[in-house]
C-alpha positions as CSV (number, residue, x, y, z in Angstrom):
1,X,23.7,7.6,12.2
2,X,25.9,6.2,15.3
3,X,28.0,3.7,14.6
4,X,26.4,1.6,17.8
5,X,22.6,2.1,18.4
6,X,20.2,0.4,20.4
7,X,17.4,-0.8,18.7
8,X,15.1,1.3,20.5
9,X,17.0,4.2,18.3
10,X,16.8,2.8,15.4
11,X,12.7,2.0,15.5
12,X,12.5,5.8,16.8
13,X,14.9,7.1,13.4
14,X,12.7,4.5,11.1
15,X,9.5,5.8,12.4
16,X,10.4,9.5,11.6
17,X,11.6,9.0,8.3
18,X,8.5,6.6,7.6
19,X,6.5,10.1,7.9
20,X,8.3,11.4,5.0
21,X,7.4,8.8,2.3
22,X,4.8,9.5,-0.1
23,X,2.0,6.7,-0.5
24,X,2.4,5.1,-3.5
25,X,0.2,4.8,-6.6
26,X,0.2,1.1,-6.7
27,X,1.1,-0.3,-3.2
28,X,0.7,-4.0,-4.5
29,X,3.7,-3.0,-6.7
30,X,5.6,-1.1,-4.0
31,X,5.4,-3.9,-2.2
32,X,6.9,-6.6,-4.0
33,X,9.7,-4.0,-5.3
34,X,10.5,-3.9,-1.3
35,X,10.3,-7.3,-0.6
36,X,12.5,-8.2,-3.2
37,X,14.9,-5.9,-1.7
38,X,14.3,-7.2,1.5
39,X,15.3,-10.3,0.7
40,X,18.3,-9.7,-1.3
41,X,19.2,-7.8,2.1
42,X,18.5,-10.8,4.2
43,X,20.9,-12.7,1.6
44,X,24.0,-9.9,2.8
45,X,23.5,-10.1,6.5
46,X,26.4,-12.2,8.5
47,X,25.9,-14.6,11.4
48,X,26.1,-13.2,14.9
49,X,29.6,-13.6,16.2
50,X,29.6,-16.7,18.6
51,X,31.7,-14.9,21.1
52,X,33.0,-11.4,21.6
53,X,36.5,-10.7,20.3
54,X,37.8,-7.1,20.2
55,X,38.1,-7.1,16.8
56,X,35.7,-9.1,15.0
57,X,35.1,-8.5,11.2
58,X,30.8,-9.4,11.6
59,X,30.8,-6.4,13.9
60,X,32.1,-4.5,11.2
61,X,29.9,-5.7,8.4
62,X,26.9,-5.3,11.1
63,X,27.7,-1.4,11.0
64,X,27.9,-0.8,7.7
65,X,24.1,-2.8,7.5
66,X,22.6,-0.8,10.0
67,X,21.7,1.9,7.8
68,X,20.2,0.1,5.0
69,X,18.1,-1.9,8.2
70,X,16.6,1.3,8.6
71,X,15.8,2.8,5.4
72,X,14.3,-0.6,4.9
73,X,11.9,-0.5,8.0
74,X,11.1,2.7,7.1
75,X,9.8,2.0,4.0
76,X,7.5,-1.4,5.4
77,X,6.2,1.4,8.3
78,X,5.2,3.6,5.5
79,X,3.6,1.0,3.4
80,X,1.8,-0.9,6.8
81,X,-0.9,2.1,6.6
82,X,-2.2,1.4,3.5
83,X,-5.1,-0.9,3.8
84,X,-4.8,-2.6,1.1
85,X,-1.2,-4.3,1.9
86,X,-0.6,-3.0,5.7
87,X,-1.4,-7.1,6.9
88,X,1.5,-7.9,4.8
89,X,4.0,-5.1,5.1
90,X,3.7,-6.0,8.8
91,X,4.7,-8.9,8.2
92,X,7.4,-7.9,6.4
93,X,8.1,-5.5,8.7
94,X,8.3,-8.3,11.7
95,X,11.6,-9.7,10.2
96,X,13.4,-6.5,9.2
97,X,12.7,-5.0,12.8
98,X,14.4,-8.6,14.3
99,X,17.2,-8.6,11.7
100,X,17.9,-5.0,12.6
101,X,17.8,-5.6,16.4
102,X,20.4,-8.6,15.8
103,X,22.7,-6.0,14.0
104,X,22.5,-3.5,16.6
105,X,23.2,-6.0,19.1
106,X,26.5,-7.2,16.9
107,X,27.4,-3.7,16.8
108,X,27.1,-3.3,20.5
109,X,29.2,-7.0,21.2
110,X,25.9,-7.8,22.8
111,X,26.6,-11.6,21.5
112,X,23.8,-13.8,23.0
113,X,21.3,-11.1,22.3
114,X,22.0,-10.9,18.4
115,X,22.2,-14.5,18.0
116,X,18.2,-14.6,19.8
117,X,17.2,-11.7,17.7
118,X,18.6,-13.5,14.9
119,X,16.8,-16.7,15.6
120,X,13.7,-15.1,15.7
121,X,14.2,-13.2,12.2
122,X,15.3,-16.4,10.8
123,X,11.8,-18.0,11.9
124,X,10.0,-15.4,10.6
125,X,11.1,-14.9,6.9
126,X,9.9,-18.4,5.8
127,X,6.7,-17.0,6.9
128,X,6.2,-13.9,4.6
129,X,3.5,-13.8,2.0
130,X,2.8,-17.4,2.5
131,X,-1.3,-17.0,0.9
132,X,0.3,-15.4,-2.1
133,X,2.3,-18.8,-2.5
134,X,1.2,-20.8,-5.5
135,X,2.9,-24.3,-5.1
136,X,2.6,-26.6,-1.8
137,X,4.7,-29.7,-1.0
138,X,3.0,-33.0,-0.3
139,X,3.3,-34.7,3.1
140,X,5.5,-37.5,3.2
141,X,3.7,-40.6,4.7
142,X,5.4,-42.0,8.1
143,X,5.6,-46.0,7.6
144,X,6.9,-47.7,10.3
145,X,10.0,-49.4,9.3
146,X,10.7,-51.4,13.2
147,X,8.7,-53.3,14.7
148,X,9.4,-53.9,18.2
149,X,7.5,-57.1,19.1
150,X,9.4,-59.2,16.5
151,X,12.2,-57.4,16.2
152,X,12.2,-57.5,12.3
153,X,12.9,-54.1,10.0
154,X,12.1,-53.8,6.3
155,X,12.9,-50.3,3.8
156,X,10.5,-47.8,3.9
157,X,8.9,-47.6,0.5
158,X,7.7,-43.9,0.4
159,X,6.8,-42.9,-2.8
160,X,8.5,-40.0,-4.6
161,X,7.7,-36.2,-2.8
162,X,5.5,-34.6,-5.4
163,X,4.9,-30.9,-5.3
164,X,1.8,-29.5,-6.0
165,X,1.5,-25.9,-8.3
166,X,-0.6,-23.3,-10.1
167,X,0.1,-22.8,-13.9
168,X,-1.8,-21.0,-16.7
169,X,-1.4,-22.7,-19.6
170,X,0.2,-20.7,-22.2
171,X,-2.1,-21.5,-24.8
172,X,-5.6,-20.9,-23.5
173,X,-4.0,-19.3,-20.2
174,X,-6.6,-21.3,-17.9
175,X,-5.3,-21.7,-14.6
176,X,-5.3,-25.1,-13.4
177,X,-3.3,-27.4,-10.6
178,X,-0.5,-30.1,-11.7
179,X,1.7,-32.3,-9.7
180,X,5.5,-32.2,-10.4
181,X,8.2,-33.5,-9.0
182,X,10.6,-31.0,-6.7
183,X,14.0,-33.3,-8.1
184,X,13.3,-32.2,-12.0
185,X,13.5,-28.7,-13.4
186,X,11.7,-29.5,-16.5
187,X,7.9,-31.0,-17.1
188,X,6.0,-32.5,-19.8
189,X,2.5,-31.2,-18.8
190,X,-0.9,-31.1,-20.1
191,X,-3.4,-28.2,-20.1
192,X,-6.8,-29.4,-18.1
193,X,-8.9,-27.3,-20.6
194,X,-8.0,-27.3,-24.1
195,X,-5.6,-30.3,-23.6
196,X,-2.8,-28.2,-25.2
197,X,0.5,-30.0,-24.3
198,X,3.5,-26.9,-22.8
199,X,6.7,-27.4,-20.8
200,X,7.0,-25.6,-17.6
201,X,10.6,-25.2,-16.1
202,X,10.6,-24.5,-12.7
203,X,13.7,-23.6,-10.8
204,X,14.8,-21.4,-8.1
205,X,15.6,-17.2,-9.0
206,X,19.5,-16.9,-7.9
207,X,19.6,-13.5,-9.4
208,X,17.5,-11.1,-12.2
209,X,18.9,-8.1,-14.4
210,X,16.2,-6.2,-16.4
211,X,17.3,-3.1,-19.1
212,X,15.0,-1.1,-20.7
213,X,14.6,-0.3,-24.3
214,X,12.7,1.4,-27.0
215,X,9.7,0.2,-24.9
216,X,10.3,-3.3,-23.8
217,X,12.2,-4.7,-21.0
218,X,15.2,-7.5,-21.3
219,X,15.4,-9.8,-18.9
220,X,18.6,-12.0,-17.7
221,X,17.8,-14.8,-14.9
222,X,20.0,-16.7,-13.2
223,X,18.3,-19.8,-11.6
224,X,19.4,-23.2,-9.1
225,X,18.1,-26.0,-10.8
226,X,17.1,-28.8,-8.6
227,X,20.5,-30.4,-7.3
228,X,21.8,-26.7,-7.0
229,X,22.7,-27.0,-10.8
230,X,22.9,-23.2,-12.6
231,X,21.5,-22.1,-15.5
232,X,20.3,-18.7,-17.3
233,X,17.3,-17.5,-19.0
234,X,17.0,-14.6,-21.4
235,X,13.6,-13.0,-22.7
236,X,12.0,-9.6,-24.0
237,X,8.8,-8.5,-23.0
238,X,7.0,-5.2,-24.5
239,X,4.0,-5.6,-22.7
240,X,4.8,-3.0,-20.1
241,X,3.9,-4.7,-17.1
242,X,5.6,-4.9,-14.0
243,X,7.0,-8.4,-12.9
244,X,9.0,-8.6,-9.3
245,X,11.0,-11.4,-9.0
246,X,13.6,-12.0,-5.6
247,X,16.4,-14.2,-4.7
248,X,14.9,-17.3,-3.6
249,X,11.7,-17.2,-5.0
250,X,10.3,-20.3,-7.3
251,X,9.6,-18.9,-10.8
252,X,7.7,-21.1,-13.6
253,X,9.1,-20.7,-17.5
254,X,6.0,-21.7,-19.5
255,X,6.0,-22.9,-23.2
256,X,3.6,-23.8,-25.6
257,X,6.6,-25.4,-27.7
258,X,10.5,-25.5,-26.4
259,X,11.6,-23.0,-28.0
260,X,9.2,-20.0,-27.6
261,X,8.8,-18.8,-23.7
262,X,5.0,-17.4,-23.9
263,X,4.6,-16.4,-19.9
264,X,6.5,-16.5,-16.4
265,X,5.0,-16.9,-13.4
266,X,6.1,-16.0,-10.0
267,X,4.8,-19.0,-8.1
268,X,6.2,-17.3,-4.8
269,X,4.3,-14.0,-5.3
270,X,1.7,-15.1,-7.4
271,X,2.8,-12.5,-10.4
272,X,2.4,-13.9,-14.0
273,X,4.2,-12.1,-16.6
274,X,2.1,-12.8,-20.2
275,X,5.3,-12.0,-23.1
276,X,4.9,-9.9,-25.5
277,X,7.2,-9.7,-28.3
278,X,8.7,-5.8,-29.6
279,X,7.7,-4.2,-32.4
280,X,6.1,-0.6,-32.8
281,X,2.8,-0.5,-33.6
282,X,3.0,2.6,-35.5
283,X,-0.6,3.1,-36.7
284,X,-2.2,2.0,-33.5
285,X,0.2,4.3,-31.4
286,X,-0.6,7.3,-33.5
287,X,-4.3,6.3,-32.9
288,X,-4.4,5.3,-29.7
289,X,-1.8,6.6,-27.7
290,X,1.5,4.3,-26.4
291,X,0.2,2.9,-23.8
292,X,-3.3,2.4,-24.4
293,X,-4.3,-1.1,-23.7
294,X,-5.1,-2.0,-27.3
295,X,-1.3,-2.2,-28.5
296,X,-1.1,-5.6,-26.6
297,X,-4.0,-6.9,-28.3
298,X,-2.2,-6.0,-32.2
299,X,0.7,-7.2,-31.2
300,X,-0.7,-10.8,-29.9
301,X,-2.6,-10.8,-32.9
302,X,0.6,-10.5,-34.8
303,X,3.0,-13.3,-32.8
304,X,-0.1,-15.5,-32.2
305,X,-1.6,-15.9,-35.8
306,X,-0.2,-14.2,-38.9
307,X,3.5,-15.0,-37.9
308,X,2.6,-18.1,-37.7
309,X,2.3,-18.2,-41.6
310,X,4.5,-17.0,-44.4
311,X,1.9,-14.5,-46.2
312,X,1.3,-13.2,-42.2
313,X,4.2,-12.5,-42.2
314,X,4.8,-11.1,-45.3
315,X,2.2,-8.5,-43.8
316,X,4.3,-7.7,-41.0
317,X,7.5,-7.4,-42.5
318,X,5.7,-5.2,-45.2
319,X,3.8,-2.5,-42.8
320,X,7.1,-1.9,-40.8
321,X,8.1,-0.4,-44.0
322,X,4.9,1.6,-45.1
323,X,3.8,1.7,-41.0
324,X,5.8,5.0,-40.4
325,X,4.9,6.7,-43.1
326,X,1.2,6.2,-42.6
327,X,1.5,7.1,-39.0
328,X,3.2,10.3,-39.8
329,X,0.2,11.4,-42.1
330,X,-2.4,10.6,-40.0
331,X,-0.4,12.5,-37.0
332,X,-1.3,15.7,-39.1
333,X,-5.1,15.0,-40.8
334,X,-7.4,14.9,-37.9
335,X,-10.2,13.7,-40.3
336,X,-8.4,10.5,-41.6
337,X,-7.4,10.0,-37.7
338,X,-10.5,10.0,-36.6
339,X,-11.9,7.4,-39.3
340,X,-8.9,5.1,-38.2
341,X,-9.9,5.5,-34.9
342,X,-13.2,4.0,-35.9
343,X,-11.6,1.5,-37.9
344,X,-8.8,-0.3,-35.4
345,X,-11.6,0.3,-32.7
346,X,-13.8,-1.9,-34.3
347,X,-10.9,-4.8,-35.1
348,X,-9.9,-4.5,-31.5
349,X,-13.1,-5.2,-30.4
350,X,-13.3,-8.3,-33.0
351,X,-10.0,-9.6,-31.5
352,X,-10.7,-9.1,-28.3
353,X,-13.6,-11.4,-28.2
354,X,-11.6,-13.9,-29.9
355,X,-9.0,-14.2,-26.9
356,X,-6.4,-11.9,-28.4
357,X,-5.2,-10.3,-25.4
């Protein structure tokens, strides 16, 4: 691509390479996987110069950005004709088009133009996925402080600004609204439905690493802290789900006790991760397949109730040994498979209706 384009040119190049992106699978997941890096692109973009200078460094940066702008629209064009997310890809789509005109318009020392474009892209990312959003601030009350007539003024007492969010509680995981304060990271909450006491920390994603291994994913998050205070958290999940998480977006930690982190939630996207601790399930893989849906059920059996107790977890320490060996000679009796079947099918079911999910 040109080092200077118009906008116009860059719609036209998006549009034609839009045609060449297959429709994905799970478009709810293709779309959080690009706006997450639409916002991280946002993050790199410089301020329009505020005058033209023959040499100016943000014209520079503005031309090396220009291509990512349009692989990026590309990919929100593709995704707008699916149905099920096209309302919100446009959206999406709305903001990379007006930071893209504002680059081309850097490019081209166009200066008053960019800074408009600009402007308008800036108004329009606070807007994206706003009804996926699971946390609203209060309104702050307006007391006069003056009056006029007497001439007297007092303090205005306003009380603290509360924020109001979604959490599932990470015991019974019933969703429920709380109040918490924006100025504290950490709460002391209270589940509406079983009345299990959990801690939710709430801060601000800065940045988010995951590495995949032996079937579970590690995750390293860097969060803001309210009063721009950092901090890090570190978790592994084998339950195989997808969580997207972008810079800027207000993420929940959820424990039943301070030391064990039983979910995440997105409370910007509305994505809740339920943790799952590793492990194989070596029987129930053999039986079942690896990702068959009953794995997550054995393996919150096992963190939820028998390691909870030494003999439990006696029993765990002690199938990892004998686990393999079983799995290997059911692998080649299709008899003895097909009775195990039978058997972990009907203690899955059993579990399952006792919340073990």
């Amino acid at each position: 691509m040109k080092a200077s384009v118009t906008p116009q040119e860059l719609f036209k190049e998006a549009q034609s390479r839009s045609l060449g992106i297959e429709r994905s699978r799970n478009p709810e997941a293709a779309l959080e996987r690009l706006r997450a890096e639409c916002l991280t692109f946002f993050d790199s973009l410089p301020e329009p110069p505020l005058y033209p200078r023959m040499s100016d460094p943000a014209r520079e940066a503005a031309a090396r950005l220009v291509p990512r702008s349009t692989e990026l629209l590309a990919s929100c064009l593709a995704l707008s004709k699916d149905a099920q997310v096209g309302q919100e890809a446009d959206a999406l789509r709305a903001a990379i088009e007006a930071h893209a005109s504002a680059l081309c318009f850097t490019v081209g020392g166009r200066v008053r133009a960019a800074e408009e474009a600009w402007r308008r892209a800036e108004e329009l990312e606070p807007r994206l996925f706003q009804a996926h959003r699971l946390w609203i601030r209060s309104d702050e009350s307006q007391i006069s402080v003056f009056d006029r007539a007497t001439g007297t003024s007092r303090f205005d007492p306003r009380p603290e600004p509360m924020m109001t969010v979604k959490l599932a509680c990470p015991a019974c995981q019933a969703v429920g609204e709380f109040s918490v304060s924006p100025r504290r990271a950490s709460h002391h909450l209270r589940c509406l439905v079983c009345k299990a006491s959990f801690e939710a920390y709430v801060a601000v994603a800065r940045s988010v690493e995951v590495s995949a291994r032996r079937g579970t994913k590690r995750y390293n998050f860097k969060v803001e802290e309210a009063g721009a205070a950092l901090s890090r958290v570190e978790f592994e999940d084998a339950s195989g789900a997808e969580f997207n998480v972008a810079r800027r977006d207000l993420v929940a930690f959820l424990y039943p006790s301070k030391k064990e982190l039983r979910a995440v939630l997105n409370l910007s996207n509305g994505r809740l991760l339920r943790i799952q601790r590793g492990g194989v399930c070596f029987v129930a893989t053999v039986v079942f397949g690896e990702q068959a849906a009953e794995l997550a059920t054995f393996r919150a059996y096992r963190d939820r109730s028998l390691l909870r107790s030494a003999f439990g977890s006696l029993l765990v320490h002690s199938y990892y040994r004998v686990g393999p060996i079983i799995a290997r000679r059911l692998a080649s009796a299709p008899r003895s498979l097909r009775l195990a079947r039978i058997v972990l099918r009907w203690l899955y079911l059993r579990l399952s209706r006792k919340g073990y999910r």
